[in-house]
OpenMM code with the backbone's topology and positions (N, CA, C; nanometers):
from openmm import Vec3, app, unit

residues = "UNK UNK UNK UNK UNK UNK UNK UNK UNK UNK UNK UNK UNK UNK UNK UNK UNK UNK UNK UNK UNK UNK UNK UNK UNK UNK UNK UNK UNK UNK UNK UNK UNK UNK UNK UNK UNK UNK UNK UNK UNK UNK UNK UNK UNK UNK UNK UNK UNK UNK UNK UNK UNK UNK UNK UNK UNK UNK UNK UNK UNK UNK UNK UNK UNK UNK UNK UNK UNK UNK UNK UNK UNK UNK UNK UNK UNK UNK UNK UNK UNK UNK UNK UNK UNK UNK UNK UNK UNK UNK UNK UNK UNK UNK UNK UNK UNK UNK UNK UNK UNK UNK UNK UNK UNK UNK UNK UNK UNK UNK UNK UNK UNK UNK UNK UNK UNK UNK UNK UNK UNK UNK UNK UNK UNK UNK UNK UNK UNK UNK UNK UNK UNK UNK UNK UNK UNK UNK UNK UNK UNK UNK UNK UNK UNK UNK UNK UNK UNK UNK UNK UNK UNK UNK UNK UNK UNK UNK UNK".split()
positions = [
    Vec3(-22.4837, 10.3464, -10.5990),
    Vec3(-22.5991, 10.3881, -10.5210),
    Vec3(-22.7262, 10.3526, -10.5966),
    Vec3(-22.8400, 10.3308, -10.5427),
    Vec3(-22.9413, 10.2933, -10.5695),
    Vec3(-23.0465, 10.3681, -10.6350),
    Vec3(-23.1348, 10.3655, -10.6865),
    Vec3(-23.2478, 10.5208, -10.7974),
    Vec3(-23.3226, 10.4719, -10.7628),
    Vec3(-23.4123, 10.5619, -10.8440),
    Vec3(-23.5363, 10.5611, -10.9250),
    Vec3(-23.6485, 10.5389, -10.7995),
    Vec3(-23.7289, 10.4043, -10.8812),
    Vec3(-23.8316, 10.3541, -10.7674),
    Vec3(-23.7595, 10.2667, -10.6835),
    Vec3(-23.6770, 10.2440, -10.6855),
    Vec3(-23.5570, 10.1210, -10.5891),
    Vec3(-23.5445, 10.1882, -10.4889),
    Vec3(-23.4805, 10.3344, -10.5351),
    Vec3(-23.4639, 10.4228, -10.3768),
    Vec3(-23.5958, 10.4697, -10.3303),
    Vec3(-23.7166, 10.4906, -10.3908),
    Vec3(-23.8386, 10.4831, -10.3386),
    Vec3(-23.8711, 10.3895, -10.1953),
    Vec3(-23.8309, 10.2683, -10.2688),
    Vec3(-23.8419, 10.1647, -10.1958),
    Vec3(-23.7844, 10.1193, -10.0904),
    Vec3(-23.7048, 10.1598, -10.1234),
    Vec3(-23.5773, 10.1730, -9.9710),
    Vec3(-23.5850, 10.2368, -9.8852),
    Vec3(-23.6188, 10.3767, -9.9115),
    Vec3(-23.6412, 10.4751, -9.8356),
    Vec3(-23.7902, 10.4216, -9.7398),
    Vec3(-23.8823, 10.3542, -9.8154),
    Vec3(-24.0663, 10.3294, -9.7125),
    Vec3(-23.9837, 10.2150, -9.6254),
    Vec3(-23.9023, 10.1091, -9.7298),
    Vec3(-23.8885, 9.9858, -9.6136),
    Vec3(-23.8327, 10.0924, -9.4326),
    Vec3(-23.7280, 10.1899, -9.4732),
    Vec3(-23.6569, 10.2312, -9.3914),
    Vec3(-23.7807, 10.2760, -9.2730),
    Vec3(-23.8322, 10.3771, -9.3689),
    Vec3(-23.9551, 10.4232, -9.2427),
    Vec3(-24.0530, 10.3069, -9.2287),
    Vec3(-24.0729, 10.1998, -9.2520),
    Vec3(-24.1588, 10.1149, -9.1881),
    Vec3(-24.1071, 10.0513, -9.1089),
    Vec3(-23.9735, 9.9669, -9.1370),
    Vec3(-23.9074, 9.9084, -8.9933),
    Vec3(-23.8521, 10.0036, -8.9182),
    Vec3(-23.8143, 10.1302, -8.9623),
    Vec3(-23.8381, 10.2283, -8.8143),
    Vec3(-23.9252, 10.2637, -8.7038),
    Vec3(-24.0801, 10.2254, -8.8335),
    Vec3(-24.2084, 10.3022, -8.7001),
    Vec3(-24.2039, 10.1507, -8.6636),
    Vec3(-24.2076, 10.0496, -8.6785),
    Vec3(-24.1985, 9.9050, -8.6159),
    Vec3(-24.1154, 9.8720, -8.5058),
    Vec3(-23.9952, 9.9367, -8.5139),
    Vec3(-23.8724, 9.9133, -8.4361),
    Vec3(-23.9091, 10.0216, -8.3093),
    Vec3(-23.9914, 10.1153, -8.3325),
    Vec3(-24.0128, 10.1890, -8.2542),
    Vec3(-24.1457, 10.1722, -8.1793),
    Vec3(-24.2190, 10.0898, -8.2225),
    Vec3(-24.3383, 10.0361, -8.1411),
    Vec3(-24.3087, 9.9435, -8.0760),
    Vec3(-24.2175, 9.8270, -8.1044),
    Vec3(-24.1540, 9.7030, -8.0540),
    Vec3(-24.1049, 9.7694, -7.9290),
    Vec3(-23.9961, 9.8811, -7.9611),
    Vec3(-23.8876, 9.9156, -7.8195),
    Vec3(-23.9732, 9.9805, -7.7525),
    Vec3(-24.0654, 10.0165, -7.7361),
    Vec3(-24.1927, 10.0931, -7.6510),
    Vec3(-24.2376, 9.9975, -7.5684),
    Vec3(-24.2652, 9.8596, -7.6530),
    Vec3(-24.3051, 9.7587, -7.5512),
    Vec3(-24.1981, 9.7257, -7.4612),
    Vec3(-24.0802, 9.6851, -7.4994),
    Vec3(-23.9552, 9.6443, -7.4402),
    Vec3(-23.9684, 9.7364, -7.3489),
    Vec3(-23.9510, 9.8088, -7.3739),
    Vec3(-23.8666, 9.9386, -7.2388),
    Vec3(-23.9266, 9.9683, -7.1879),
    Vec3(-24.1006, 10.0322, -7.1831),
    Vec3(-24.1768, 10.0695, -7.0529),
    Vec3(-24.3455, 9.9614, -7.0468),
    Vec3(-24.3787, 9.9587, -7.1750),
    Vec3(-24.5297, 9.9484, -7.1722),
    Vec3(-24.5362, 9.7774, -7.0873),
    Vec3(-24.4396, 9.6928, -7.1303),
    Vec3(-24.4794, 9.6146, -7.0583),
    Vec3(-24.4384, 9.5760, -6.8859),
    Vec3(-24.3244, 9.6392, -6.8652),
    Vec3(-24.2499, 9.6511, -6.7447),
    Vec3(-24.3948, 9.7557, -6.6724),
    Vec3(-24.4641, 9.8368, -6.7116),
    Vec3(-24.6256, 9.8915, -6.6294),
    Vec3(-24.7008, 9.7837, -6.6799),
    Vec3(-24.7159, 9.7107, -6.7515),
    Vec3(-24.8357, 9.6368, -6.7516),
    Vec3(-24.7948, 9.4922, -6.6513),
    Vec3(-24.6879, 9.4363, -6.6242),
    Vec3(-24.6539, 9.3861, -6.5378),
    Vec3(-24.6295, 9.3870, -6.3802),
    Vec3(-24.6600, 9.5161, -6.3536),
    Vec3(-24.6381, 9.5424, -6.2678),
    Vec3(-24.8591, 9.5648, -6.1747),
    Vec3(-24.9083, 9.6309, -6.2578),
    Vec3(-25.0201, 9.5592, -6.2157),
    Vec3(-25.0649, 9.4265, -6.1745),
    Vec3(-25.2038, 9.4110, -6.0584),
    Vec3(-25.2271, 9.2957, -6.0852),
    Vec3(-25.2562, 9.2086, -6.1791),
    Vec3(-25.2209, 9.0931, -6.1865),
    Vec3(-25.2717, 8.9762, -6.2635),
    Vec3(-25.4018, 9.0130, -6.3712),
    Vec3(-25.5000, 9.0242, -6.3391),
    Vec3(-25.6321, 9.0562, -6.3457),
    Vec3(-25.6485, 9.1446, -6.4244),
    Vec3(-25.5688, 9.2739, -6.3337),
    Vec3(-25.5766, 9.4013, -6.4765),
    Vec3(-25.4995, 9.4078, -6.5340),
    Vec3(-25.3633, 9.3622, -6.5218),
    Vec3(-25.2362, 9.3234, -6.6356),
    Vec3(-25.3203, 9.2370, -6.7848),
    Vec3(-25.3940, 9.0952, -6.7458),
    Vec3(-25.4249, 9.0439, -6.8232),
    Vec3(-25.5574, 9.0590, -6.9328),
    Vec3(-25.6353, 9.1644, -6.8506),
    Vec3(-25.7676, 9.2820, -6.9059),
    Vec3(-25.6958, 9.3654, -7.0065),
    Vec3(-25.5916, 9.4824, -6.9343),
    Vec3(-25.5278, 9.5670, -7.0235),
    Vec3(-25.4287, 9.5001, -7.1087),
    Vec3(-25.3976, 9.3812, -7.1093),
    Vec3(-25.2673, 9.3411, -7.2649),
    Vec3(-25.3964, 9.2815, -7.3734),
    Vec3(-25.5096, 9.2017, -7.3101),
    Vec3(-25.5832, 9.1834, -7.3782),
    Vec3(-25.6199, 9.2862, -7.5012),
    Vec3(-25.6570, 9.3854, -7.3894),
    Vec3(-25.7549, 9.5180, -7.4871),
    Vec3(-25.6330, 9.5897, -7.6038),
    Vec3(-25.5100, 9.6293, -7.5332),
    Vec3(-25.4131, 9.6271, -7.6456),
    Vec3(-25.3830, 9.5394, -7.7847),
    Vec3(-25.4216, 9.4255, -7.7378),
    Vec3(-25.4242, 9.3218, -7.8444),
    Vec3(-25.4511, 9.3046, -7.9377),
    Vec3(-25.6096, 9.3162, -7.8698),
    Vec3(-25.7491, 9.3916, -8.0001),
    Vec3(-25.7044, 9.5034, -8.1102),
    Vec3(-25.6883, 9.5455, -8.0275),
    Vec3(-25.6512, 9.7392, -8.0983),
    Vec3(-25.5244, 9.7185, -8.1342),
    Vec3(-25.4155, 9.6181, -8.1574),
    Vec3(-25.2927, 9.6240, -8.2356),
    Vec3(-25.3570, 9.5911, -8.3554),
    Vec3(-25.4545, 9.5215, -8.3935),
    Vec3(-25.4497, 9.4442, -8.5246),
    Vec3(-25.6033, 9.5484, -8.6204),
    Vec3(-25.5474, 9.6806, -8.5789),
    Vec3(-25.6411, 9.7927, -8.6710),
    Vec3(-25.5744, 9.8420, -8.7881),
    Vec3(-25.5731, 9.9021, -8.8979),
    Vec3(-25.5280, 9.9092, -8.9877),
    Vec3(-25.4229, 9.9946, -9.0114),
    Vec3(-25.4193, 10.0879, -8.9061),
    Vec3(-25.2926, 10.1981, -8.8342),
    Vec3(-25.2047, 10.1406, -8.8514),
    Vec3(-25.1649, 9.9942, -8.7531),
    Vec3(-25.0588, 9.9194, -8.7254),
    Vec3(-25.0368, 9.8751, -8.7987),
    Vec3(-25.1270, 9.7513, -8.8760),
    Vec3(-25.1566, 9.6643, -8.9299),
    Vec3(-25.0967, 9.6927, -9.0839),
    Vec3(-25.1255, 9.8002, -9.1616),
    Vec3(-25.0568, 9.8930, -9.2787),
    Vec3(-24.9005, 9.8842, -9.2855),
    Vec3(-24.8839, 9.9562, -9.1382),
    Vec3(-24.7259, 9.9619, -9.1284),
    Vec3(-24.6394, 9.8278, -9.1029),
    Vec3(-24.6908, 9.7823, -9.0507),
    Vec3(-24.5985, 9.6174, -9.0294),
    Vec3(-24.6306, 9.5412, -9.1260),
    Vec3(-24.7527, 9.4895, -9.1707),
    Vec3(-24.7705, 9.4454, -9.3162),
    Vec3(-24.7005, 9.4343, -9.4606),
    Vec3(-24.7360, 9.6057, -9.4302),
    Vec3(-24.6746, 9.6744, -9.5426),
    Vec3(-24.5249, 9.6826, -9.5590),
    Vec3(-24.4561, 9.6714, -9.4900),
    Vec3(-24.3073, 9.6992, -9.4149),
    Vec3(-24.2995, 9.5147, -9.5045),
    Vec3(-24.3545, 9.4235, -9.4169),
    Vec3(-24.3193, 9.2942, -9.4670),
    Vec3(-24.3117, 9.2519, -9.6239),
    Vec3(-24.4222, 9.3542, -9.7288),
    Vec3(-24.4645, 9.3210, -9.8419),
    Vec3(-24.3414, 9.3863, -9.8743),
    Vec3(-24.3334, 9.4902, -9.8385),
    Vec3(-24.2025, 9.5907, -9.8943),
    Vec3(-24.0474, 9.4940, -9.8841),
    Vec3(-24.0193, 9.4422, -9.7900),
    Vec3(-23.8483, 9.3702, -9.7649),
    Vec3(-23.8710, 9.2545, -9.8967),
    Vec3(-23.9836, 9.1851, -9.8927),
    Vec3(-23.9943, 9.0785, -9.9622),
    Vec3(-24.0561, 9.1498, -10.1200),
    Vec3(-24.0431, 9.2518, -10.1642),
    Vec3(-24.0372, 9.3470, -10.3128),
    Vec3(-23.9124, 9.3866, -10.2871),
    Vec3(-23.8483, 9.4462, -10.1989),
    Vec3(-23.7105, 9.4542, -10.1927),
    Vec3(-23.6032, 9.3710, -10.2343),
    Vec3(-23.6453, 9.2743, -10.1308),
    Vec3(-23.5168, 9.1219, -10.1749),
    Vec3(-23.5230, 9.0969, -10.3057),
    Vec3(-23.6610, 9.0646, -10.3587),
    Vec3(-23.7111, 9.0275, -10.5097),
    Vec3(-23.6432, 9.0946, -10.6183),
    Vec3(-23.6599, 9.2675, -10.6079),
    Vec3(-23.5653, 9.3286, -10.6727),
    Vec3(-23.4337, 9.3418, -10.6656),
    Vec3(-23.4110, 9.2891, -10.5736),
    Vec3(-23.2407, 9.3149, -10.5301),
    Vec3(-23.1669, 9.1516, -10.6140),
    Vec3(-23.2374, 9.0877, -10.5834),
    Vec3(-23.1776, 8.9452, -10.6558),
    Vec3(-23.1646, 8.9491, -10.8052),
    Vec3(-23.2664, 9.0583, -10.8877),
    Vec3(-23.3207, 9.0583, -10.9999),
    Vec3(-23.1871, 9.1614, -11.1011),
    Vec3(-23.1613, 9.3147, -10.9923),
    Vec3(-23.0812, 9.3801, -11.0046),
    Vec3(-22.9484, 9.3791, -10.9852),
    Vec3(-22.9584, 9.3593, -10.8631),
    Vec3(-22.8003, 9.2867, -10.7528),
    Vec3(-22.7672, 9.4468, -10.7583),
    Vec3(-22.7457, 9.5590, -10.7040),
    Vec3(-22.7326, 9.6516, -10.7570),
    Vec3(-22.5771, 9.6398, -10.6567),
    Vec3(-22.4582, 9.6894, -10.7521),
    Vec3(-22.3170, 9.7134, -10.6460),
    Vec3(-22.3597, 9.7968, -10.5306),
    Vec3(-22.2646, 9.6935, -10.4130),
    Vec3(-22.2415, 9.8162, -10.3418),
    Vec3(-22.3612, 9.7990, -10.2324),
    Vec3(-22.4687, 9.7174, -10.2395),
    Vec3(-22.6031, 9.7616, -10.1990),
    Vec3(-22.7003, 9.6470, -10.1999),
    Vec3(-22.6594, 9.4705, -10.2358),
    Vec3(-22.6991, 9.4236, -10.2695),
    Vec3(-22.7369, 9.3265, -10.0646),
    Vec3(-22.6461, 9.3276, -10.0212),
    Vec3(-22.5657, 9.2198, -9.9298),
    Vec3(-22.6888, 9.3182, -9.8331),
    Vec3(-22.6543, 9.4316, -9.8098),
    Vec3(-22.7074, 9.4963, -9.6859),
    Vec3(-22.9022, 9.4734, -9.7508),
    Vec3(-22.9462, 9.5232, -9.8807),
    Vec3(-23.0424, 9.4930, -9.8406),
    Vec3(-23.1400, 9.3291, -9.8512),
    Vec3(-23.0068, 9.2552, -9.8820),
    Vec3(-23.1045, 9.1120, -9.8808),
    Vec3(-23.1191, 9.0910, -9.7069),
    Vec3(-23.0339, 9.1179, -9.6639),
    Vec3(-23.0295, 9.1180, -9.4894),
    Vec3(-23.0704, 9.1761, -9.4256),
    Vec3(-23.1300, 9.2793, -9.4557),
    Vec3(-23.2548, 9.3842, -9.3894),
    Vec3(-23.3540, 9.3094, -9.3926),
    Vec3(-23.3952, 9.2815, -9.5599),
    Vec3(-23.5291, 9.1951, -9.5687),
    Vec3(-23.5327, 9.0732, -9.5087),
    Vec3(-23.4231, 8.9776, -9.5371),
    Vec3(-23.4148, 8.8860, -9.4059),
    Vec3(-23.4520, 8.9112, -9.2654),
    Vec3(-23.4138, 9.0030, -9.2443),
    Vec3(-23.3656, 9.0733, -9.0602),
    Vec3(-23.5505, 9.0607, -9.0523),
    Vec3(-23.5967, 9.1226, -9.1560),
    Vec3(-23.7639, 9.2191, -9.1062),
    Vec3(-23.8366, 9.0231, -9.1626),
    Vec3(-23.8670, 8.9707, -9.2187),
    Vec3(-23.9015, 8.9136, -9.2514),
    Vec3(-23.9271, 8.7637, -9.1347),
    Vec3(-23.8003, 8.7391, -9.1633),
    Vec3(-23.7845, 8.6178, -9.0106),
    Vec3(-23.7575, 8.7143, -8.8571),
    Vec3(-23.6780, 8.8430, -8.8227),
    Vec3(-23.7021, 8.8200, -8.7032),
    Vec3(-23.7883, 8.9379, -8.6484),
    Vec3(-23.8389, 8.9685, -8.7485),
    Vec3(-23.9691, 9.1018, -8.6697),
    Vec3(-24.1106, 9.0064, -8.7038),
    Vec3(-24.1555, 8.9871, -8.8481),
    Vec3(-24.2645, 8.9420, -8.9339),
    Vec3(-24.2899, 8.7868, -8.8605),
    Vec3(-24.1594, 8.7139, -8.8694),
    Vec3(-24.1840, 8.5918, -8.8525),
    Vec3(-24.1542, 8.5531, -8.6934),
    Vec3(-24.1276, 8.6541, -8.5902),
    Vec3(-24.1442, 8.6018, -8.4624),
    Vec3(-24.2734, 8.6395, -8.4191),
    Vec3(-24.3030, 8.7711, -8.4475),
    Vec3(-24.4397, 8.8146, -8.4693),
    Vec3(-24.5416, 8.6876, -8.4600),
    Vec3(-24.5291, 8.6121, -8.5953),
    Vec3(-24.6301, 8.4781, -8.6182),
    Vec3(-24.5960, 8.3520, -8.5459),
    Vec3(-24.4505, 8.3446, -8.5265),
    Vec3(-24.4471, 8.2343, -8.4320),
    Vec3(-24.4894, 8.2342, -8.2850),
    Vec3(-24.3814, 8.3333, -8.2281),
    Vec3(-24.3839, 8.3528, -8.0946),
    Vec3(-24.4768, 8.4311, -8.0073),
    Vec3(-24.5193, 8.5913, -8.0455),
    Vec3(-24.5758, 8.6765, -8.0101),
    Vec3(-24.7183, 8.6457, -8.0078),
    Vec3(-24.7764, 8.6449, -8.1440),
    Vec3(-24.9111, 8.6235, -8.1851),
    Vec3(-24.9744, 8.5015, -8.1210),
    Vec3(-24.9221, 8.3542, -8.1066),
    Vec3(-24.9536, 8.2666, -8.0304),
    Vec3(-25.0039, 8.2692, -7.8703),
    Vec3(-24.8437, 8.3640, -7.8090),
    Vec3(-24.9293, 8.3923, -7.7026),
    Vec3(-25.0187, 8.4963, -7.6520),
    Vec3(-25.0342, 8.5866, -7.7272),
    Vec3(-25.1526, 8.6534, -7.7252),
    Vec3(-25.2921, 8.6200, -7.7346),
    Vec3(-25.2926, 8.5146, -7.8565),
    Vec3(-25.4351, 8.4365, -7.8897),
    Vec3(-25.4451, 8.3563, -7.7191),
    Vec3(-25.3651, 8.2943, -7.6870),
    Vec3(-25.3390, 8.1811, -7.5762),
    Vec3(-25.3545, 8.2948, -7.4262),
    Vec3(-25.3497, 8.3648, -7.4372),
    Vec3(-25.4348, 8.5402, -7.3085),
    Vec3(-25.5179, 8.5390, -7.3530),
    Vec3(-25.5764, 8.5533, -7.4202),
    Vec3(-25.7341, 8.6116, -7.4793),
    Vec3(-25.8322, 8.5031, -7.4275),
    Vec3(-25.7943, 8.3655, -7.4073),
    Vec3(-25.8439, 8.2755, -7.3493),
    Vec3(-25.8695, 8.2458, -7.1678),
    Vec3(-25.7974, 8.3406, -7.1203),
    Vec3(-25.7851, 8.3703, -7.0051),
    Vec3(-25.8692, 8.4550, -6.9357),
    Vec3(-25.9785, 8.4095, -6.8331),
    Vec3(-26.0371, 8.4933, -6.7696),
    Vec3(-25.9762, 8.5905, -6.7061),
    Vec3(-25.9593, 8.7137, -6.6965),
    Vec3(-25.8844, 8.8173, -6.5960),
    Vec3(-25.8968, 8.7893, -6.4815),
    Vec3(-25.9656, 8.7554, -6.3930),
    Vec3(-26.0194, 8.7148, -6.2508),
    Vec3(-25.9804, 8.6125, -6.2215),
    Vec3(-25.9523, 8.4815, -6.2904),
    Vec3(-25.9337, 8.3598, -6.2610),
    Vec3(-25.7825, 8.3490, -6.1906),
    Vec3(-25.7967, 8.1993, -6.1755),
    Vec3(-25.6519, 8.1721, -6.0842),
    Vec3(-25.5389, 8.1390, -6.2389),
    Vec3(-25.6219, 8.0853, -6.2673),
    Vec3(-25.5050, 8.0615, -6.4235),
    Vec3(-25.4664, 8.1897, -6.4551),
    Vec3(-25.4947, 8.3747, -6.4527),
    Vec3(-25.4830, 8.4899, -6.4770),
    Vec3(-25.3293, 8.4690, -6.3977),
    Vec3(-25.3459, 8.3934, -6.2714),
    Vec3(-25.2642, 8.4516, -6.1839),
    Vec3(-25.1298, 8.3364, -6.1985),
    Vec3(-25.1609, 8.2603, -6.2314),
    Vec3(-25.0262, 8.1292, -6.3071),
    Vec3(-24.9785, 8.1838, -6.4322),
    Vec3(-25.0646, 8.2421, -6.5217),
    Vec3(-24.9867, 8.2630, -6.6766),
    Vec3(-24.9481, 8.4232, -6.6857),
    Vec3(-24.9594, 8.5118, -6.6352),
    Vec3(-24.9446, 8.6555, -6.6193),
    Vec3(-24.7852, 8.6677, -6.6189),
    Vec3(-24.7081, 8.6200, -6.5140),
    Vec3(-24.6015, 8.6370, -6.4796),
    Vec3(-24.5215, 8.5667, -6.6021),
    Vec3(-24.5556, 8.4579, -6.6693),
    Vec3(-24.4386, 8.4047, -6.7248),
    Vec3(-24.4909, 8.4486, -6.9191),
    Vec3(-24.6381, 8.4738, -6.9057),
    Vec3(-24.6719, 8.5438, -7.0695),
    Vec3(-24.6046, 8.6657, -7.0726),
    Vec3(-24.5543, 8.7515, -6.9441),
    Vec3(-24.4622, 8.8750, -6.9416),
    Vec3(-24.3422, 8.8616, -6.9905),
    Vec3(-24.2661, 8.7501, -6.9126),
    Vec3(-24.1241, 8.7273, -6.9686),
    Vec3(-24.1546, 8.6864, -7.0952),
    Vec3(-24.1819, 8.5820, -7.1160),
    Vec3(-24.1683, 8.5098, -7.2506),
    Vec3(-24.1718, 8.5980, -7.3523),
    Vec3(-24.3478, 8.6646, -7.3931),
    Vec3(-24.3787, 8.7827, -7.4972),
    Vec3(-24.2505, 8.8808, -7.4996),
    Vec3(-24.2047, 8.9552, -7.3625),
    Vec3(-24.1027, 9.0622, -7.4115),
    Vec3(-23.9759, 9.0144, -7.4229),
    Vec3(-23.9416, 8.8755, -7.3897),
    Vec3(-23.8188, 8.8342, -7.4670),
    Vec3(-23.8077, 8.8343, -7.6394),
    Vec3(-23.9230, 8.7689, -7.6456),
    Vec3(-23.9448, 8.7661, -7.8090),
    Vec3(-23.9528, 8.8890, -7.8961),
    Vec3(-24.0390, 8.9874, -7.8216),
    Vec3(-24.0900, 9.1470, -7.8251),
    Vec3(-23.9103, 9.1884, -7.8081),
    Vec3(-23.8279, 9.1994, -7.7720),
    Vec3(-23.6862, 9.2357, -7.7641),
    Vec3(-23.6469, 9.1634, -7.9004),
    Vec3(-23.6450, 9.0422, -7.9516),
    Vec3(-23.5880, 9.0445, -8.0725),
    Vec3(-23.6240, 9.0943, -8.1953),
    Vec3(-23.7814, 9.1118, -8.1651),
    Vec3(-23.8251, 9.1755, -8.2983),
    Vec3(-23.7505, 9.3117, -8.2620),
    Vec3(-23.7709, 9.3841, -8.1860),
    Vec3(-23.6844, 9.5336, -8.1852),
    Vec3(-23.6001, 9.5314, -8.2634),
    Vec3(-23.4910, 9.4399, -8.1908),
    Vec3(-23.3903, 9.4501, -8.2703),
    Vec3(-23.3378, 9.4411, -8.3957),
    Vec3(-23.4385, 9.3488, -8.4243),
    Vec3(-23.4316, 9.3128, -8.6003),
    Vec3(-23.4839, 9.4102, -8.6820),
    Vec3(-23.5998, 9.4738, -8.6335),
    Vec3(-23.6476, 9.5978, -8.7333),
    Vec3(-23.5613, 9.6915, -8.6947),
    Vec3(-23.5067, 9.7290, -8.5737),
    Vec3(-23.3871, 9.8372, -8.5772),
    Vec3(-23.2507, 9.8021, -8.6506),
    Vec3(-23.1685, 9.6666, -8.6701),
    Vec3(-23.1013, 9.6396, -8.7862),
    Vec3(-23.1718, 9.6635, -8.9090),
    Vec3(-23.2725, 9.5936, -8.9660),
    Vec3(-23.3354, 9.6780, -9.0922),
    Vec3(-23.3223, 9.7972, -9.1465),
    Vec3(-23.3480, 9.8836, -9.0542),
    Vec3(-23.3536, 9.9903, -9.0830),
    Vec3(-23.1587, 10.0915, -9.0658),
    Vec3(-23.0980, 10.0381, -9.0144),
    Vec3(-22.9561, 10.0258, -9.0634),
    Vec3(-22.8874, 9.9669, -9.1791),
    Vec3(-22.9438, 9.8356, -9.2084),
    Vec3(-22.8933, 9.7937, -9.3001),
    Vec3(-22.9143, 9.8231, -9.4550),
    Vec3(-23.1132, 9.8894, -9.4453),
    Vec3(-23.1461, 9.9710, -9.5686),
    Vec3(-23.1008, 10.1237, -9.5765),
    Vec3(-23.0304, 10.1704, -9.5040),
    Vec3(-22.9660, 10.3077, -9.4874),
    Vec3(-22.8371, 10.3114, -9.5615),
    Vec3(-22.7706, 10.1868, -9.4885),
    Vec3(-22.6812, 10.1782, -9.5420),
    Vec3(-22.6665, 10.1282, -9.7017),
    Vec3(-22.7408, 10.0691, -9.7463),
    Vec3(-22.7540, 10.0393, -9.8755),
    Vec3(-22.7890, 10.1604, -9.9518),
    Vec3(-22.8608, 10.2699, -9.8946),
    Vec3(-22.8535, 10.3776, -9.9929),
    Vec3(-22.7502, 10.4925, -9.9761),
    Vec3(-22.6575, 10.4751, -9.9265),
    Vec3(-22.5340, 10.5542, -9.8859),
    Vec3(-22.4212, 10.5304, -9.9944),
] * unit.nanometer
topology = app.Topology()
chain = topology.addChain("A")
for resn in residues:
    res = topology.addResidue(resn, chain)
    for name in ("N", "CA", "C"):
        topology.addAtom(name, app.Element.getBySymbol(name[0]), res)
């Protein structure tokens, strides 16, 4: 089993890809299935204004921080290898790193910048609305999932 500041560390990664995994499945499961369901116009007004206000230091701390943490995690874990505990958390930090952190920057964040460019009123509101819905919460579904493995797989490493 794992100590000291290691289990420190294990324990924040845990609660950061938890409150992550739990903002992600919020989107998945209701926030965007109502924001889709509005018109075009105010679907693409209100994901906008959410947008803004994701990247405040509230959020921004916890997912960040969550990312700095897997990648001090892995670092120590390669350094230590600790039995027993090594496998689950290089694969958490993997899990949070590429598929929460790094779809985040590929997939998510792109098309958000690529809405923000979008008049709400316009006819283009009313061509890109429907398919920035699917696309974002397909991607928005894998990050879930990956910060909800994270946070299994660093549990299990301190067990």
């Amino acid at each position: 089993m794992i100590d000291g500041p290691y289990f420190v560390l294990t324990v924040l990664g845990v609660l950061g890809a938890g409150l992550t995994a739990g903002v992600f499945c919020a989107f998945s499961t209701f926030v965007m299935q109502g924001l889709a369901a509005l018109p075009p116009a105010q679907g693409v007004a209100a994901m906008n204004s959410v947008n803004r206000a994701a990247v405040r230091p509230a959020f921004m701390l916890v997912f960040l921080g969550t990312a700095v943490l897997a990648v001090v995690i892995a670092v120590v874990t390669f350094v230590l290898w600790p039995e027993g505990a090594a496998v689950e958390l290089l694969l958490g930090s993997a899990l949070f790193l590429i598929g929460s952190f790094g779809v985040t920057a590929a997939a998510n964040v792109p098309r958000n910048t690529a809405l923000l460019e979008v008049e709400p009123g316009s006819a283009q509101a009313d061509d890109r609305w429907t398919s920035y819905v699917r696309e974002w919460t397909a991607w928005n579904h894998v990050r879930t999932v990956a910060s909800a493995a994270t946070v299994v797989l660093y549990v299990l490493a301190l067990s």
